[in-house]
N, CA, C and O atoms as a MOPAC input file, in Angstrom:
PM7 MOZYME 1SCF
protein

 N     -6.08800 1   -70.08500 1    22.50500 1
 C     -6.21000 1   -68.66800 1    22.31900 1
 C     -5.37700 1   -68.21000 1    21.12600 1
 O     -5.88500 1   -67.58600 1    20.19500 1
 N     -3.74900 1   -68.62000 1    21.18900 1
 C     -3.43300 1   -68.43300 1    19.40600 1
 C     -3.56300 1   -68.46400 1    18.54300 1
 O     -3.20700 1   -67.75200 1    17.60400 1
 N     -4.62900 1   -70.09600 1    18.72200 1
 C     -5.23600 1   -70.62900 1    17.58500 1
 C     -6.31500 1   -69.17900 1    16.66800 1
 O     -6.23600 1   -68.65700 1    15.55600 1
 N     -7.32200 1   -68.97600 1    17.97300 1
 C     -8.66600 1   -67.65300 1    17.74700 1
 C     -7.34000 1   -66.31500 1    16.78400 1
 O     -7.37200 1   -66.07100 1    15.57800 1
 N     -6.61200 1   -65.86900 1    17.53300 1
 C     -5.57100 1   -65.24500 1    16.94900 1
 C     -5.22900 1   -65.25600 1    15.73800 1
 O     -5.54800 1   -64.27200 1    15.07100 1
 N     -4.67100 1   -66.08000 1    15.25100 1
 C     -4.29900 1   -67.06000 1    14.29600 1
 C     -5.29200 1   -66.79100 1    13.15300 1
 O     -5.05200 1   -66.01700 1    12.22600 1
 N     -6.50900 1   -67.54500 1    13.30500 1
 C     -7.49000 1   -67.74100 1    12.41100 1
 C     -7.99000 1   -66.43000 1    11.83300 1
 O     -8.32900 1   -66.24600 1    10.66400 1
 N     -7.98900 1   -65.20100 1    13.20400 1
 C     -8.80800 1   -64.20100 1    12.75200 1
 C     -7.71600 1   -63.31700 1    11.88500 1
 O     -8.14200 1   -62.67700 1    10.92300 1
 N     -6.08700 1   -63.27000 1    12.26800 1
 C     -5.36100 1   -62.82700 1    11.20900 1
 C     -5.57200 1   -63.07700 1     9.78200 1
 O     -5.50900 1   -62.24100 1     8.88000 1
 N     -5.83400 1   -64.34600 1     9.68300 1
 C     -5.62600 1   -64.83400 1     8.38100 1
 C     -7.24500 1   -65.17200 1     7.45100 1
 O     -7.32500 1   -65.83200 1     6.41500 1
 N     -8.12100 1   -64.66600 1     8.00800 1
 C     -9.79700 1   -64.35700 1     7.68500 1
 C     -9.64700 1   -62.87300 1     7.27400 1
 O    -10.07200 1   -62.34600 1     6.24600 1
 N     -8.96000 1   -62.31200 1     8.28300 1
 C     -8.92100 1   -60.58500 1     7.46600 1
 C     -7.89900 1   -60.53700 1     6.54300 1
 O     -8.03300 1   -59.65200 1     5.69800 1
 N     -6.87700 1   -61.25600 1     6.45200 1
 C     -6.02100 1   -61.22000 1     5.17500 1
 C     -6.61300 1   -61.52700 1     4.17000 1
 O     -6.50100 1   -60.65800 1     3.30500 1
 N     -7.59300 1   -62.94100 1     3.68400 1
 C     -8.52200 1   -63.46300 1     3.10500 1
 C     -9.12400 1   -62.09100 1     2.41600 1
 O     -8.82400 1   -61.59700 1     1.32900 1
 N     -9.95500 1   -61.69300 1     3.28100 1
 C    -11.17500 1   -60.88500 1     2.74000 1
 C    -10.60200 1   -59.58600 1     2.21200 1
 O    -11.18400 1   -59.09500 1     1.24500 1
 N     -9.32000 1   -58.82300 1     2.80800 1
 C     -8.57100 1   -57.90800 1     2.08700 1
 C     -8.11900 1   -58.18200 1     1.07600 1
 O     -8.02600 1   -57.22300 1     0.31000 1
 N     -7.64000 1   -59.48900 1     0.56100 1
 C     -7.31500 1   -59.79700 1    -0.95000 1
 C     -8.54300 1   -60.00100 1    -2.20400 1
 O     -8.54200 1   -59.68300 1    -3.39400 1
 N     -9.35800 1   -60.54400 1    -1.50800 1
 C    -10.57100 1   -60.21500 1    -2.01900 1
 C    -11.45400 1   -59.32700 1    -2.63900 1
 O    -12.24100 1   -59.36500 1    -3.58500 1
 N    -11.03100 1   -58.41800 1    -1.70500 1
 C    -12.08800 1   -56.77100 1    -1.72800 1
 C    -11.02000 1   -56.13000 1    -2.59000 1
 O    -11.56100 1   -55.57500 1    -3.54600 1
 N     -9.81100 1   -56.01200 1    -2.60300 1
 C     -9.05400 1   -55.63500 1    -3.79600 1
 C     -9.97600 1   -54.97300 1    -4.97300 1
 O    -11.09800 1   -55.45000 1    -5.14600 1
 N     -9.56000 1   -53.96000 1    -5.73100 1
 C    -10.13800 1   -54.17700 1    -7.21300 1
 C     -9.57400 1   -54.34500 1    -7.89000 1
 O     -8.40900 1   -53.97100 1    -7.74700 1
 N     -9.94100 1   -54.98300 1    -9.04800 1
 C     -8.84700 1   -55.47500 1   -10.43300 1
 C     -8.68200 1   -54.58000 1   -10.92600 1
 O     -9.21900 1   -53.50600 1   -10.65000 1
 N     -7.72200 1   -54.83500 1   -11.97600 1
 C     -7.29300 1   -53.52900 1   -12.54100 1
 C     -8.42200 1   -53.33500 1   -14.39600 1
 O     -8.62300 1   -54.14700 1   -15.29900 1
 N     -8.77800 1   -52.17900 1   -14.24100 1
 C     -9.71700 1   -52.20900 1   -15.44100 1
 C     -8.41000 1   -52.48500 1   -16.53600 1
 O     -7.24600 1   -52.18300 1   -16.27400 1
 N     -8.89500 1   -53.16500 1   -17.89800 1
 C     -8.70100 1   -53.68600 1   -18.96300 1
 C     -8.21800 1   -52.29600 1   -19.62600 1
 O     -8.56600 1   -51.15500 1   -19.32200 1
 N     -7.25600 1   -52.75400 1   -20.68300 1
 C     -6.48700 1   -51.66300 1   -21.31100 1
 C     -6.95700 1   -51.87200 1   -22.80800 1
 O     -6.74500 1   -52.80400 1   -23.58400 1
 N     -7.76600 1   -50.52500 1   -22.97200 1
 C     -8.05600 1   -50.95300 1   -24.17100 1
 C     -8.47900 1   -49.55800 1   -25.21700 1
 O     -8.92800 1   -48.57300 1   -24.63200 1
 N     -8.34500 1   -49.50200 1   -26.60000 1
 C     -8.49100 1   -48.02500 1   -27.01000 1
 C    -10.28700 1   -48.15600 1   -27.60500 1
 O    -10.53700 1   -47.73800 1   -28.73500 1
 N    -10.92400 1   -48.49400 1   -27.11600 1
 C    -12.57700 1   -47.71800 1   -27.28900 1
 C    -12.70200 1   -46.83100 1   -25.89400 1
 O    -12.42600 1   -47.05000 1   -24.71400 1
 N    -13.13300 1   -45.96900 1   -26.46700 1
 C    -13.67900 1   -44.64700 1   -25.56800 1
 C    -14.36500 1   -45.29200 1   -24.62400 1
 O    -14.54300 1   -46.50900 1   -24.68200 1
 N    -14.96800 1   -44.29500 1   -23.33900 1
 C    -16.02100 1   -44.86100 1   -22.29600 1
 C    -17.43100 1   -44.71900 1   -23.03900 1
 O    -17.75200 1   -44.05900 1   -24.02700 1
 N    -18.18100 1   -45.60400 1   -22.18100 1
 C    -19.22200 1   -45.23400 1   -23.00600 1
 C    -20.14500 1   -43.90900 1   -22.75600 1
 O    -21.27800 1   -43.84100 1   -23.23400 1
 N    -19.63000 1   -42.96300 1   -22.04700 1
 C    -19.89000 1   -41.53100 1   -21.45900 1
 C    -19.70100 1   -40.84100 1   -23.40200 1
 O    -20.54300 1   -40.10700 1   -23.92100 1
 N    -19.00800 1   -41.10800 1   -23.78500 1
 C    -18.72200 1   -40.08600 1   -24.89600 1
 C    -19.65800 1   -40.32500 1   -25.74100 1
 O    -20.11200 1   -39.31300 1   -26.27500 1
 N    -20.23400 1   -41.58200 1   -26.14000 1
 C    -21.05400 1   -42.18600 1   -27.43800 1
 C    -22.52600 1   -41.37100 1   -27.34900 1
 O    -23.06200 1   -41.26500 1   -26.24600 1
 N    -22.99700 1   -40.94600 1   -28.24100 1
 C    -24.38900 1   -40.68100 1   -28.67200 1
 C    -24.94800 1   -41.57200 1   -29.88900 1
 O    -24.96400 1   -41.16000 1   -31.04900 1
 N    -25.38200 1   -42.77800 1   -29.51200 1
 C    -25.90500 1   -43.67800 1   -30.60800 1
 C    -27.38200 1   -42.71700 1   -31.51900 1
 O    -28.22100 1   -41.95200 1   -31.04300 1
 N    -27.16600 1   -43.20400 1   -32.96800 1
 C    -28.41900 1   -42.82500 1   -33.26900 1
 C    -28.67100 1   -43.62600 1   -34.51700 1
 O    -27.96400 1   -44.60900 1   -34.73600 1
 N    -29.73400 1   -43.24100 1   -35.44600 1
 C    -30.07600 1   -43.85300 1   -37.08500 1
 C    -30.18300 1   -43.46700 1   -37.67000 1
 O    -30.74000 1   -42.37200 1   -37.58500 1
 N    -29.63300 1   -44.12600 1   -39.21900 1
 C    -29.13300 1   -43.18800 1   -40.09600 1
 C    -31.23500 1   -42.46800 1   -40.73700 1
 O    -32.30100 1   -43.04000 1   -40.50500 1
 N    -31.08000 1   -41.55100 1   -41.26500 1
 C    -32.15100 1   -40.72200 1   -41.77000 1
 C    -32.01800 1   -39.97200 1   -42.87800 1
 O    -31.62000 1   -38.82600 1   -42.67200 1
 N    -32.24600 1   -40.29800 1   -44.06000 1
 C    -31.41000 1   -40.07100 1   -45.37100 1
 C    -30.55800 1   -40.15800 1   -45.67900 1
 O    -30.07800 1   -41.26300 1   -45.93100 1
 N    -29.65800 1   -38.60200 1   -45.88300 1
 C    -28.19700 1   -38.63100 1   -45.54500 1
 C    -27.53500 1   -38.43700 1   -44.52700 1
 O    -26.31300 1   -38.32200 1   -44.62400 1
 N    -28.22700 1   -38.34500 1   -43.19800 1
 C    -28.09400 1   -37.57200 1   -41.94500 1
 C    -28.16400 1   -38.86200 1   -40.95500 1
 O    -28.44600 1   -40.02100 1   -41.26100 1
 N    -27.82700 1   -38.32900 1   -39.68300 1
 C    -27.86700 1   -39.07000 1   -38.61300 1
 C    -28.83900 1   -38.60800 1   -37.65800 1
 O    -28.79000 1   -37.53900 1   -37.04900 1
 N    -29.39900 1   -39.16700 1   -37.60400 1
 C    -30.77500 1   -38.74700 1   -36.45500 1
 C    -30.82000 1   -39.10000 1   -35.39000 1
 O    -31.48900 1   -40.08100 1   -35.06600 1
 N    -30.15100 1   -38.42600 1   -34.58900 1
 C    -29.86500 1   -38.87600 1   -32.73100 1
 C    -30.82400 1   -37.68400 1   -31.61200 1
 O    -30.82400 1   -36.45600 1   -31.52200 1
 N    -31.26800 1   -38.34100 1   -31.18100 1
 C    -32.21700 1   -37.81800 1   -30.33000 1
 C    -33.58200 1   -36.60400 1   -31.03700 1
 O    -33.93300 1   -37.22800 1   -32.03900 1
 N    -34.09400 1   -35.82700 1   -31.01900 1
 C    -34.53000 1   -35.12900 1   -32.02900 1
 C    -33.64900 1   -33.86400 1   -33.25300 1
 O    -34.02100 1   -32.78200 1   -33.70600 1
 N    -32.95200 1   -34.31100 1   -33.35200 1
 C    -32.14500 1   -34.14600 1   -34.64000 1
 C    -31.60400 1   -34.55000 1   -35.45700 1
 O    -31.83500 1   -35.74700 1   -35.62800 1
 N    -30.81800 1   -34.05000 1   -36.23100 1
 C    -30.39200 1   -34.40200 1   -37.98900 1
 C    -29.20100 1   -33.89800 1   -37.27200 1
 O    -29.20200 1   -32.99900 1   -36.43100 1
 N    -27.69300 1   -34.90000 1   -37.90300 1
 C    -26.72300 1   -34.19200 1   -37.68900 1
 C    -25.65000 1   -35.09100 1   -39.16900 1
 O    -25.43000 1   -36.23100 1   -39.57600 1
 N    -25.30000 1   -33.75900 1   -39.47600 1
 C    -24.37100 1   -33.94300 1   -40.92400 1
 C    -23.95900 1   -35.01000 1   -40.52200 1
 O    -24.30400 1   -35.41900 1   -39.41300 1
 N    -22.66400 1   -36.10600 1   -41.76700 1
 C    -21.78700 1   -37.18300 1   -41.07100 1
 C    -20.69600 1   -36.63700 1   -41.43100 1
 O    -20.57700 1   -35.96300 1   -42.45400 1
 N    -19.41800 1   -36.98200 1   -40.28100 1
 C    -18.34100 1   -36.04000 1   -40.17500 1
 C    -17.44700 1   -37.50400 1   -41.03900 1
 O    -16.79400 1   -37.08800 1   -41.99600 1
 N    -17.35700 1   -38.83800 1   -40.86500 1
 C    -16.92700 1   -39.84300 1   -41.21200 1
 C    -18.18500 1   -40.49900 1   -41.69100 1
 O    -19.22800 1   -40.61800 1   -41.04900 1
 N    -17.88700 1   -40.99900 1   -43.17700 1
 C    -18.63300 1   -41.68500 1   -43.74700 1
 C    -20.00900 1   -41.47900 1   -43.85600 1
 O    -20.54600 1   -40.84700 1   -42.94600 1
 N    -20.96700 1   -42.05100 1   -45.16500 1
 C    -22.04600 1   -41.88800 1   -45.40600 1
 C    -23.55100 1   -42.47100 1   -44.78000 1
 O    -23.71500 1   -43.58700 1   -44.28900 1
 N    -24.14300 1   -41.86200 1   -44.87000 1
 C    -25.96000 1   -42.58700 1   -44.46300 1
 C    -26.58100 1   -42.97400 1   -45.63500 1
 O    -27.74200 1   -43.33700 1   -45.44600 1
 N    -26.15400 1   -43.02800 1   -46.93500 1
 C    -26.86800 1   -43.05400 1   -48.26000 1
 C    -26.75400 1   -44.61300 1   -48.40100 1
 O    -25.68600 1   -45.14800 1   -48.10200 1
 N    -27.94500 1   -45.45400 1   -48.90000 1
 C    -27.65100 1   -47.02300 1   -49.30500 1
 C    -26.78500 1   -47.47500 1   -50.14800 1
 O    -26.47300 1   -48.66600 1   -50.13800 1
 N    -26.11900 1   -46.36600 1   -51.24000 1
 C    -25.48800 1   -46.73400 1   -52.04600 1
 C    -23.83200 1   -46.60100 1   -51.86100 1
 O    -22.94100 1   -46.62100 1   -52.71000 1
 N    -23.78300 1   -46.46000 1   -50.45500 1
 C    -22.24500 1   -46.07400 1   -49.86400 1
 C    -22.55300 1   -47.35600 1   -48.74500 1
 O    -21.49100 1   -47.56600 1   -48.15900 1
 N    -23.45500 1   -48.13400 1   -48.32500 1
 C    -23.29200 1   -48.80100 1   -47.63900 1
 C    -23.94500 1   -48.43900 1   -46.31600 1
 O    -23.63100 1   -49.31900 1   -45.51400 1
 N    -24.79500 1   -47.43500 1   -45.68400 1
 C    -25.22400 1   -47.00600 1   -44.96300 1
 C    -26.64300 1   -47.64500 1   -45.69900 1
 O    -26.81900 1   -48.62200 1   -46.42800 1
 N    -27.52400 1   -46.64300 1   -45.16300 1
 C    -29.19900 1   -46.74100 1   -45.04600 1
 C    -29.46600 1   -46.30700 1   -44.20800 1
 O    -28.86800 1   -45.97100 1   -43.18600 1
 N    -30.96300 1   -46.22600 1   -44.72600 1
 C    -32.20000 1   -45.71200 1   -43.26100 1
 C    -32.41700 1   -46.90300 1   -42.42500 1
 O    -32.84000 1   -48.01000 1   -42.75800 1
 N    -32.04400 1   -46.46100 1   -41.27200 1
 C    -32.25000 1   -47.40600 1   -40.13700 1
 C    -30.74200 1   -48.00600 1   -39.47600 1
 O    -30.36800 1   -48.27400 1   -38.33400 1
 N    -30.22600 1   -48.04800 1   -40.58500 1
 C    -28.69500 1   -48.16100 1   -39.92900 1
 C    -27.72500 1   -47.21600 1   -38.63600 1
 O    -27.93500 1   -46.00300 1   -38.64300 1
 N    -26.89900 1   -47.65300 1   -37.77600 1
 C    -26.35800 1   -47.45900 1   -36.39100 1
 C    -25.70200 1   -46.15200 1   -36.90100 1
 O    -25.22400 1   -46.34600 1   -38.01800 1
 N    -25.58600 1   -45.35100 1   -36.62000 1
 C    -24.46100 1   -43.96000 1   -36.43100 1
 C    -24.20300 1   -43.84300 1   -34.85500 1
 O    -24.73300 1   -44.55400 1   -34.00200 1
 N    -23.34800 1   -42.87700 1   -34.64800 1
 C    -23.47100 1   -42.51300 1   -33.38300 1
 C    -22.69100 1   -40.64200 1   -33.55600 1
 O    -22.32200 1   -40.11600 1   -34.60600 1
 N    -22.67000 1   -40.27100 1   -32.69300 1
 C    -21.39900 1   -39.10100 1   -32.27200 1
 C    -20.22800 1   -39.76300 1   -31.31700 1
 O    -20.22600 1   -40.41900 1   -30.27500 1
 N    -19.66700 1   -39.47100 1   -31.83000 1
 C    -18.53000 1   -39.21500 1   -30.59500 1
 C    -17.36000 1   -38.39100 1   -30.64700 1
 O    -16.33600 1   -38.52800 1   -31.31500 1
 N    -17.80300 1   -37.22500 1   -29.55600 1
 C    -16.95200 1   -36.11800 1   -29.06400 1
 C    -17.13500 1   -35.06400 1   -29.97700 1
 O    -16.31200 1   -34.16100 1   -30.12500 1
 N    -18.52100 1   -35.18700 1   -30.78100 1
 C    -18.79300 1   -34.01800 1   -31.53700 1
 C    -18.87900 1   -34.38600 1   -33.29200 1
 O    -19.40400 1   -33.76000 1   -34.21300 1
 N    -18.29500 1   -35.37300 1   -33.26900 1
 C    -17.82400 1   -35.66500 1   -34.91800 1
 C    -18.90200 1   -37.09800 1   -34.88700 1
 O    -18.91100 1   -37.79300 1   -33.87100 1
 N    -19.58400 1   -37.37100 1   -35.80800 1
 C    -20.39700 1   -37.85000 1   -36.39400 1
 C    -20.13900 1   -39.19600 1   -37.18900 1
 O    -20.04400 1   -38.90000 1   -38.38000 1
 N    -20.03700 1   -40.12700 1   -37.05800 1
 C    -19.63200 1   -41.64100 1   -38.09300 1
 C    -20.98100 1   -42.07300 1   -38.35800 1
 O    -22.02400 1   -42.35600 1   -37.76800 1
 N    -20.50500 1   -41.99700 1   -39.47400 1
 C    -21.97700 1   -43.20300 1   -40.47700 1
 C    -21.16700 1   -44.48500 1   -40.72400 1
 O    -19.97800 1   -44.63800 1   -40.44500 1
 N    -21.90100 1   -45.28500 1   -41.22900 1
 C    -21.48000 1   -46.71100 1   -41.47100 1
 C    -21.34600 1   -47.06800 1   -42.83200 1
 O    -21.27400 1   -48.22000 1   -43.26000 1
 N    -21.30300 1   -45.57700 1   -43.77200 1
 C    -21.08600 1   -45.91600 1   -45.14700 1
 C    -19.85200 1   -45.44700 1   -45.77500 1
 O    -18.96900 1   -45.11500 1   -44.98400 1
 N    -19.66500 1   -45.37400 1   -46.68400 1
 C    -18.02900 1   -45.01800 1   -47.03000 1
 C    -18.20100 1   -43.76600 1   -48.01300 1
 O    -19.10900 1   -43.59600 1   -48.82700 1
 N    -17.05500 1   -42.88500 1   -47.72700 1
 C    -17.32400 1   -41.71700 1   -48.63800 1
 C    -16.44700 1   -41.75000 1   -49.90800 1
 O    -16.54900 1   -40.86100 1   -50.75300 1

């Protein structure tokens, strides 16, 4: 009967260390809640049906951006992938 005792203490200790959660990773990129991905569209960023100025860096090919290239928003301000 100690033994049953015994075993079932240490099966729920088991599975409580288990079920634990880890601790999320420390790290400085935003969640991905903030990001609005979009492509570049002349000089503009074209995310969802709009044009939005670039607040960081250019959409023009000759800064290193282009049409078709990644922009996104985040938190309102605008990054292109070209250099101003």
């Amino acid at each position: 009967m100690k033994l049953s005792y015994l075993s079932a203490g240490l099966l729920l200790g088991i599975t409580t260390a288990v079920a634990s959660p880890a601790e999320e990773p420390k790290t400085n990129l935003p969640r991905a809640g903030h990001y609005s991905y979009g492509k570049c569209n002349g000089t503009s960023c074209r995310s969802g049906f709009s044009n939005w100025k670039c607040d960081y860096g250019k959409c023009t090919k000759q800064s290193g951006g282009g049409d078709g290239k990644t922009c996104f928003n985040l938190d309102g301000k605008v990054h292109c992938p070209g250099k101003k």
